[in-house]
C-alpha positions, 0 to 999 in steps of 0.5 A, spaced: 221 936 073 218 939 079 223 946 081 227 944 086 232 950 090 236 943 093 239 941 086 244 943 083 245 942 076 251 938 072 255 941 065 250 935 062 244 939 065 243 932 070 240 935 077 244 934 083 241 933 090 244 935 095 247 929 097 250 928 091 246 924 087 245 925 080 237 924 080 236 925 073 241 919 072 238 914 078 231 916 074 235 914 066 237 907 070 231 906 073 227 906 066 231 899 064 231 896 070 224 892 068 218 892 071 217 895 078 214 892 084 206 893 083 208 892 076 210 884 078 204 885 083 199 886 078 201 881 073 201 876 078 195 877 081 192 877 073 195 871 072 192 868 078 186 870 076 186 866 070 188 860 073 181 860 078 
């Protein structure tokens, strides 16, 4: 992760954005959350593409 002066850190080493977040938690959620929007994107467009 890039430096950043704005975050602060938690007892457990998590970064915390000025605003509260807890950024390294919001990433750690994000990886289970499933696919991402251009991840669906490009599996639709492939599949499309072998119906044609």
């Amino acid at each position: 992760m890039k430096k950043n002066k704005n975050l602060a850190r938690t007892q457990d080493g998590d970064h915390i954005a000025s605003s509260g977040t807890n950024v390294d938690a919001v990433k750690r959620q994000n990886k289970q959350s499933g696919l991402t929007y251009n991840e669906v994107k490009n599996l639709l467009a492939e599949s499309t593409r072998e119906h044609n």
